[in-house]
TIRO-383374 format. One record per residue (C-alpha): residue in three letters; x, y, z; residue number from 1. Coordinates in steps of 0.2 Angstrom, whole numbers, m for minus. Last residue first. Example, Ala and Ser with C-alpha at 12.3 -4.5 7.8 and 13.67 -1.06 7.14 Angstrom:
{type Ser	xx 68	yy m5	zz 36	seq 2}
{type Ala	xx 62	yy m22	zz 39	seq 1}
//
This chain:
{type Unk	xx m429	yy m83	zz m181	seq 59}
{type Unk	xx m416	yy m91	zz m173	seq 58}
{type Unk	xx m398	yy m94	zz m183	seq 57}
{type Unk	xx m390	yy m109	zz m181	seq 56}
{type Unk	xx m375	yy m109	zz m169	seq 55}
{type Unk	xx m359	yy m106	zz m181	seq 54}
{type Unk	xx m346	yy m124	zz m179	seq 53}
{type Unk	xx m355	yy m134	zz m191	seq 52}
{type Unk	xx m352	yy m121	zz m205	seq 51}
{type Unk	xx m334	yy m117	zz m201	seq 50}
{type Unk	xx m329	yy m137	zz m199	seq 49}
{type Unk	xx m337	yy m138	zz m214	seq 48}
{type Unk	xx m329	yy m124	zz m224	seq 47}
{type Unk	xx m311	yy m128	zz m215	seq 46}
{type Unk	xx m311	yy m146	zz m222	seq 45}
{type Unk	xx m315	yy m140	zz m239	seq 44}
{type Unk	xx m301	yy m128	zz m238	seq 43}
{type Unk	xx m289	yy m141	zz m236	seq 42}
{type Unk	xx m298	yy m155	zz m247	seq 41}
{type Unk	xx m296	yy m142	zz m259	seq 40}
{type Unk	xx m277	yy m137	zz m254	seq 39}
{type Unk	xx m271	yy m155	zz m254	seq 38}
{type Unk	xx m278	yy m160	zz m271	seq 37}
{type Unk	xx m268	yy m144	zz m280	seq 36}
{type Unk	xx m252	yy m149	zz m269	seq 35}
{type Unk	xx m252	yy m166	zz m274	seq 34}
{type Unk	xx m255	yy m160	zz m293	seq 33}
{type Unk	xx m241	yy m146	zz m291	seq 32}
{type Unk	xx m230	yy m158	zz m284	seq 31}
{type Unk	xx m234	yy m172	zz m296	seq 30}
{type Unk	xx m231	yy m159	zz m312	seq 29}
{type Unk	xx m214	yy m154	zz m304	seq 28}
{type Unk	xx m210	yy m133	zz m302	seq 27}
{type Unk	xx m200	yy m137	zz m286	seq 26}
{type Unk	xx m199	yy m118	zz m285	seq 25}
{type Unk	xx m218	yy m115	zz m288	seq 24}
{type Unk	xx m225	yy m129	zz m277	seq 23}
{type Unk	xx m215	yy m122	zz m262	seq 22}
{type Unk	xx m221	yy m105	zz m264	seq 21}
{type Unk	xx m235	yy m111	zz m266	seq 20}
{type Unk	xx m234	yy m122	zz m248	seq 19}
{type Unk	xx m230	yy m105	zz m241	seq 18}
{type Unk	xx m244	yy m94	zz m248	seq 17}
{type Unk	xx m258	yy m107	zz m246	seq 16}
{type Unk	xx m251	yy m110	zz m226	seq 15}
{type Unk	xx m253	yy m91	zz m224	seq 14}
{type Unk	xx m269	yy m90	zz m233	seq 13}
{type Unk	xx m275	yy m106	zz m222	seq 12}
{type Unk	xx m269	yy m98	zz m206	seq 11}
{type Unk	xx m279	yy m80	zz m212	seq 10}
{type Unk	xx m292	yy m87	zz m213	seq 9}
{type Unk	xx m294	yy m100	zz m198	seq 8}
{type Unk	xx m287	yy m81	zz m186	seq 7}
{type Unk	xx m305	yy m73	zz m196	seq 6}
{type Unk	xx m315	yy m89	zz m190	seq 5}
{type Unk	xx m306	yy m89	zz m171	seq 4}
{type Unk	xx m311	yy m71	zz m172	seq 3}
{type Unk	xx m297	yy m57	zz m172	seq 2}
{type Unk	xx m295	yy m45	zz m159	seq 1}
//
């Protein structure tokens, strides 16, 4: 059974792939520099909302 960390990774991968795909056949320089800003604030928004969500470690 996947984690709700590991089923975020490969959600993002499979939404990466498709809107790739889509970016690739439309093949315009606004796609591609729509798609490029969406996919970093993308996986920037799953980084922190990954980090915040981890209980800090106890030492």
């Amino acid at each position: 059974m996947l984690t709700r960390m590991e089923q975020l990774t490969v959600a993002l991968t499979g939404v990466f792939l498709g809107t790739l795909a889509v970016a690739v056949s439309v093949g315009s320089p606004v796609v591609w520099l729509a798609w490029g800003v969406t996919m970093v604030l993308l996986a920037g928004s799953a980084l922190v909302y990954a980090n915040r969500s981890d209980p800090p470690l106890d030492d």
